[in-house]
N, CA, C and O atoms as a GROMACS GRO file, in nm:
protein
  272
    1UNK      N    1   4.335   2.440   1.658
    1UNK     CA    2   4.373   2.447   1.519
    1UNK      C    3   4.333   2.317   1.449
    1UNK      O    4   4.362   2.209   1.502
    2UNK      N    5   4.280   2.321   1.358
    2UNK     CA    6   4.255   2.187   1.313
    2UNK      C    7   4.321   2.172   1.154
    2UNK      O    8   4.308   2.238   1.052
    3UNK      N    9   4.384   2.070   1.184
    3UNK     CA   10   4.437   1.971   1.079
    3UNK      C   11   4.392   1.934   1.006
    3UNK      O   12   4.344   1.831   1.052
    4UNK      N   13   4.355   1.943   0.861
    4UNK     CA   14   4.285   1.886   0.781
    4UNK      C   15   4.359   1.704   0.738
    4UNK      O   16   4.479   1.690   0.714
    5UNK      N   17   4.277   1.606   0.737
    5UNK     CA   18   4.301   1.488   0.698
    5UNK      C   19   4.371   1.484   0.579
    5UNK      O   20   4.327   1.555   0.489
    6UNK      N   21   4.494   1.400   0.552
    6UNK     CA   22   4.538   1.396   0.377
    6UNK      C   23   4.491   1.276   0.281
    6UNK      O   24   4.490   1.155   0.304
    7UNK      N   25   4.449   1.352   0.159
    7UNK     CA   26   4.370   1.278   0.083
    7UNK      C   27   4.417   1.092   0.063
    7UNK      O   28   4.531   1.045   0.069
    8UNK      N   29   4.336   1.046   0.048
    8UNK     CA   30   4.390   0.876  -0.002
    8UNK      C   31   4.471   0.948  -0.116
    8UNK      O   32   4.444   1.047  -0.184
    9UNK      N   33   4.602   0.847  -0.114
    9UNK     CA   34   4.664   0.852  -0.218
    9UNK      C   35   4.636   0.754  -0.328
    9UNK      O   36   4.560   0.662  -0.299
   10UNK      N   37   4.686   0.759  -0.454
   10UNK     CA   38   4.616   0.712  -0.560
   10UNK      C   39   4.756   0.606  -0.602
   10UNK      O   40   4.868   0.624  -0.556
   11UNK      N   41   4.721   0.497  -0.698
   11UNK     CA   42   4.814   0.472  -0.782
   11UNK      C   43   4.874   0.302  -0.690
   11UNK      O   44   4.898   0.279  -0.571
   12UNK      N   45   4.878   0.227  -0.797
   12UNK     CA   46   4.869   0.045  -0.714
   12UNK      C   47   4.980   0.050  -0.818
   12UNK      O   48   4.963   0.076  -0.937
   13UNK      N   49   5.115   0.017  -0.752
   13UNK     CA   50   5.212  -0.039  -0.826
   13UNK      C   51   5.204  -0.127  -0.924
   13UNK      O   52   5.221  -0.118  -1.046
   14UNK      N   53   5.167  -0.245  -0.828
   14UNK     CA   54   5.162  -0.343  -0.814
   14UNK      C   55   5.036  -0.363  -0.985
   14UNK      O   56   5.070  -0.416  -1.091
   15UNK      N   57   4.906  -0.305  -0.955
   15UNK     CA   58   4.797  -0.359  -1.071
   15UNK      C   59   4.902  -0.306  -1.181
   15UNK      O   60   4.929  -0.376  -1.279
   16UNK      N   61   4.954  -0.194  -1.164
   16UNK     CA   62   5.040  -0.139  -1.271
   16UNK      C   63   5.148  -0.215  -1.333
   16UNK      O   64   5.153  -0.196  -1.454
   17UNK      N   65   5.232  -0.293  -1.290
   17UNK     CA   66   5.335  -0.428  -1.274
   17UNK      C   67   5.278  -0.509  -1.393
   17UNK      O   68   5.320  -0.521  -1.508
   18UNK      N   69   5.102  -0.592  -1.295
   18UNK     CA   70   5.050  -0.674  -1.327
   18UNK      C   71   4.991  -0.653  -1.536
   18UNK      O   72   4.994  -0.734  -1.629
   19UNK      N   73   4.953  -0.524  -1.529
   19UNK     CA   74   4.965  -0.491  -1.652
   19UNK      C   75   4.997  -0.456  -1.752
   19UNK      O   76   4.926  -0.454  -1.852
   20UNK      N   77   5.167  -0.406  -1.741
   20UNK     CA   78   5.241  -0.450  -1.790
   20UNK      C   79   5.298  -0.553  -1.835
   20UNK      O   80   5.353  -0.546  -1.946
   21UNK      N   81   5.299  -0.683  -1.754
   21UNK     CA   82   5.341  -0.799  -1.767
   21UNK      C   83   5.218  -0.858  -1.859
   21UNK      O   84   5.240  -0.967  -1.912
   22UNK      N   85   5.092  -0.797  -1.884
   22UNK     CA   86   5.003  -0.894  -1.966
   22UNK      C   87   5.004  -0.830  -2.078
   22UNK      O   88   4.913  -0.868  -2.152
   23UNK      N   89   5.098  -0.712  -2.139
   23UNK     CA   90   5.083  -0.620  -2.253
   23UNK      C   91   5.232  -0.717  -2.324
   23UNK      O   92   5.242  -0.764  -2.437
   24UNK      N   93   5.324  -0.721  -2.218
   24UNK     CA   94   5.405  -0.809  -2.293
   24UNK      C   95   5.408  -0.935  -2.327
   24UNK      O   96   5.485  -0.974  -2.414
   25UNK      N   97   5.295  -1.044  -2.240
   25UNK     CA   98   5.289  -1.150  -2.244
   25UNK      C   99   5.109  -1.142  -2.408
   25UNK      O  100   5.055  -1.243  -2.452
   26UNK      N  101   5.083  -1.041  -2.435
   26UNK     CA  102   5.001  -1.003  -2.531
   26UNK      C  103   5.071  -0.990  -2.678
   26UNK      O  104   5.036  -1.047  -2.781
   27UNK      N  105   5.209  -0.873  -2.653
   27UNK     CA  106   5.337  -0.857  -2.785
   27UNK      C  107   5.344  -1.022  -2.787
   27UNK      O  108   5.320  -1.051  -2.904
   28UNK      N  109   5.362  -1.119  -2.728
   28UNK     CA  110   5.435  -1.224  -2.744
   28UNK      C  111   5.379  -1.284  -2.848
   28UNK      O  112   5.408  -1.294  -2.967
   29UNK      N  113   5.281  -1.327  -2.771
   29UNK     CA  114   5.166  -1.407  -2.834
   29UNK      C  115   5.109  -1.358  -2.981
   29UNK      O  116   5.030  -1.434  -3.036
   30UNK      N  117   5.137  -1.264  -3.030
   30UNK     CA  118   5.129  -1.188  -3.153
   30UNK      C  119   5.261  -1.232  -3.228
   30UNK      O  120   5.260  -1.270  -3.345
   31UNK      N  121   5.357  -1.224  -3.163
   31UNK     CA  122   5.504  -1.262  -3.261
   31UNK      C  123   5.478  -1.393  -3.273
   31UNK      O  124   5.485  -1.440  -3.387
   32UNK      N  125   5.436  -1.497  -3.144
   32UNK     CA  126   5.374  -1.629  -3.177
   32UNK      C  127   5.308  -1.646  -3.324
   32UNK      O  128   5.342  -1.705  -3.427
   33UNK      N  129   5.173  -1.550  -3.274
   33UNK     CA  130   5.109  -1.617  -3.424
   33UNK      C  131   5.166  -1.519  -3.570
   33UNK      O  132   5.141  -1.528  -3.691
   34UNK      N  133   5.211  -1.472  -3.528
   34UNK     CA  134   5.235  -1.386  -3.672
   34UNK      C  135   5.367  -1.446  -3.740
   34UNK      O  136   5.409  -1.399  -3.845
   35UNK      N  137   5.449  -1.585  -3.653
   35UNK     CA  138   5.524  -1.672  -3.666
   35UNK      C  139   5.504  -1.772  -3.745
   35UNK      O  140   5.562  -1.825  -3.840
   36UNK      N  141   5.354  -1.796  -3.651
   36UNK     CA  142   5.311  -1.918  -3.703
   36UNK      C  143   5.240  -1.902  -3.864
   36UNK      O  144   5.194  -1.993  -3.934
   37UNK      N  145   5.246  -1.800  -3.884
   37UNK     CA  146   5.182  -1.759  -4.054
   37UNK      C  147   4.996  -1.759  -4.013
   37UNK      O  148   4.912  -1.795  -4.096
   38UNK      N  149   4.957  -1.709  -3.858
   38UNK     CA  150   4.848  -1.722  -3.834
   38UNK      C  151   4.723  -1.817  -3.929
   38UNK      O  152   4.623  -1.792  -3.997
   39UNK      N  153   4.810  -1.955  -3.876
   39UNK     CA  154   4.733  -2.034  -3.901
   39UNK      C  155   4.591  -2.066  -3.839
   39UNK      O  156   4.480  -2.105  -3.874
   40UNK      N  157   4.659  -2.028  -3.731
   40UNK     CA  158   4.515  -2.075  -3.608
   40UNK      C  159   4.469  -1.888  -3.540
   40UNK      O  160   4.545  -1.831  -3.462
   41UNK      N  161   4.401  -1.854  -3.566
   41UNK     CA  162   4.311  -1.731  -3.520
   41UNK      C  163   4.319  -1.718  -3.344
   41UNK      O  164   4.310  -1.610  -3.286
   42UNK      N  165   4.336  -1.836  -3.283
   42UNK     CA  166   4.261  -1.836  -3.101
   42UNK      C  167   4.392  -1.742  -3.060
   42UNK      O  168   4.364  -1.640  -2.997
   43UNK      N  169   4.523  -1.763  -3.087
   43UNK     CA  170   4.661  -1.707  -3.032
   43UNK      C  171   4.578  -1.510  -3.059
   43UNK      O  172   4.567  -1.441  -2.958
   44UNK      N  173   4.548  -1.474  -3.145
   44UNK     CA  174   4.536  -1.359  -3.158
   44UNK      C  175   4.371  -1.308  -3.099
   44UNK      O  176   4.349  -1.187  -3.103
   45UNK      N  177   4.280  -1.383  -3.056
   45UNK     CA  178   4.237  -1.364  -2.931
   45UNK      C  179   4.231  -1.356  -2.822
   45UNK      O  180   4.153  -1.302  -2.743
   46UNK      N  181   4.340  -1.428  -2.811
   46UNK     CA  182   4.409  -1.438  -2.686
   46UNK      C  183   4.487  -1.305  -2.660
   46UNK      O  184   4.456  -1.209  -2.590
   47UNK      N  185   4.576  -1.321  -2.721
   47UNK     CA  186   4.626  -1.135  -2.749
   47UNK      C  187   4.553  -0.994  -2.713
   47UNK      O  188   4.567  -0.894  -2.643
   48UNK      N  189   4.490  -1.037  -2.782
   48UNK     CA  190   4.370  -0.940  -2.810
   48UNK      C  191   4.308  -0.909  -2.641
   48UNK      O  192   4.301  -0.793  -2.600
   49UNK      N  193   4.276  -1.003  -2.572
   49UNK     CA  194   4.185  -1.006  -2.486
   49UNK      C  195   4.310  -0.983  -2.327
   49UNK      O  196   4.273  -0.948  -2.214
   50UNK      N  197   4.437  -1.013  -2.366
   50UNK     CA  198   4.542  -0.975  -2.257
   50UNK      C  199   4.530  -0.863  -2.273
   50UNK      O  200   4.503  -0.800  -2.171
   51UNK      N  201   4.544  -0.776  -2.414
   51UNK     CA  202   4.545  -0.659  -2.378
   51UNK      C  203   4.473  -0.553  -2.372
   51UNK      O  204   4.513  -0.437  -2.365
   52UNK      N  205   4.354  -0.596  -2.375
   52UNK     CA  206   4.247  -0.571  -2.344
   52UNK      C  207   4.253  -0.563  -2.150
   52UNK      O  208   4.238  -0.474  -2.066
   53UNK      N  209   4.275  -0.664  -2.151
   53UNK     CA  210   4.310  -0.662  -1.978
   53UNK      C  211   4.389  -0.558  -1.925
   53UNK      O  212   4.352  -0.470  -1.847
   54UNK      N  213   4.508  -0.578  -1.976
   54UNK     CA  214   4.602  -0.505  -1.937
   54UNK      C  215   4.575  -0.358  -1.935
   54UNK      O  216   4.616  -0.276  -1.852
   55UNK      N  217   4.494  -0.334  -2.051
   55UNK     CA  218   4.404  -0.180  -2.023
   55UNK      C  219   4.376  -0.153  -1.903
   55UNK      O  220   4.430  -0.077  -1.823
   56UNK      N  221   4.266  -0.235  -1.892
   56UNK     CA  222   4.163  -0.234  -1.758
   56UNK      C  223   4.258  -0.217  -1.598
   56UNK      O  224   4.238  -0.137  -1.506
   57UNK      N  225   4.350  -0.312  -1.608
   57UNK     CA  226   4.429  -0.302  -1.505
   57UNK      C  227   4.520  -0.171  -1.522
   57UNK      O  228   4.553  -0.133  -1.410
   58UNK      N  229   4.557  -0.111  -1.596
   58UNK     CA  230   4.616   0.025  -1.622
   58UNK      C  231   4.526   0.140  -1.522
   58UNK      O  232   4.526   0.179  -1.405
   59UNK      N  233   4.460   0.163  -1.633
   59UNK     CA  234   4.348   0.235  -1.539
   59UNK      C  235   4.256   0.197  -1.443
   59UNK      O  236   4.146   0.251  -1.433
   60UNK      N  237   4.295   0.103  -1.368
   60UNK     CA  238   4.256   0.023  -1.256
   60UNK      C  239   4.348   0.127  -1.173
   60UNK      O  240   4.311   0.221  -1.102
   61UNK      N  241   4.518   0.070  -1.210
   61UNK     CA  242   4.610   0.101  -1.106
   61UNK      C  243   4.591   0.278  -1.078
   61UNK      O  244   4.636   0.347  -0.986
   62UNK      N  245   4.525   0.307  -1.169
   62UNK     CA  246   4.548   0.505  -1.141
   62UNK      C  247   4.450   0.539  -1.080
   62UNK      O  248   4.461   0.645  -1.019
   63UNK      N  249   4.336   0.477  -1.073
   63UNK     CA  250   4.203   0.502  -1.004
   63UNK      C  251   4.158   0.453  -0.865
   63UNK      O  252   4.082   0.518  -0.792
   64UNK      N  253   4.203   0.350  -0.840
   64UNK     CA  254   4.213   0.317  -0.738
   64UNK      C  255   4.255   0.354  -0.591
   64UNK      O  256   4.377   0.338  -0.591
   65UNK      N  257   4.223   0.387  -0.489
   65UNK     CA  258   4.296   0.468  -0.356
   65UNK      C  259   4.382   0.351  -0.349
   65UNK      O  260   4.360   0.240  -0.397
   66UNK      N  261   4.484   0.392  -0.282
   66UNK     CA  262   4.615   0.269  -0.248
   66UNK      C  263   4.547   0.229  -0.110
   66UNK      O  264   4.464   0.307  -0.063
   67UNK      N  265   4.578   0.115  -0.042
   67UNK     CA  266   4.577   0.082   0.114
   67UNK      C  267   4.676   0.172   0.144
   67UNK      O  268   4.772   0.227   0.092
   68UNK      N  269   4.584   0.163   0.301
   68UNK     CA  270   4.749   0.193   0.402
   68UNK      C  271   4.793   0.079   0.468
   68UNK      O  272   4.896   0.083   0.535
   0.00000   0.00000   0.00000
């Protein structure tokens, strides 16, 4: 009888965690400059580019096979 192998499972907590934590550390940095009367532009590239990350690591964490 043969057993079929079970698929890699999908889904990294963990990148998932990691990108979360840069979507909020992204909100921040926006209340930062939108504090600061966006004097200085770099805070909202910065922003910009966490969550930009934090994308990537999103759909990182769902695409990815997990280890065993």
């Amino acid at each position: 009888m043969d057993v079929p192998e079970p698929k890699p499972t999908r889904g990294w907590v963990s990148l998932y965690a990691a990108a979360f934590a840069l979507v909020l550390i992204g909100g921040g940095l926006l209340v930062v400059a939108a504090l600061g009367q966006l004097r200085s532009i770099g805070l909202l590239w910065v922003s910009a580019a966490s969550s930009i990350a934090a994308a990537g690591l999103a759909i990182a964490s769902v695409l990815l096979p997990r280890r065993r």
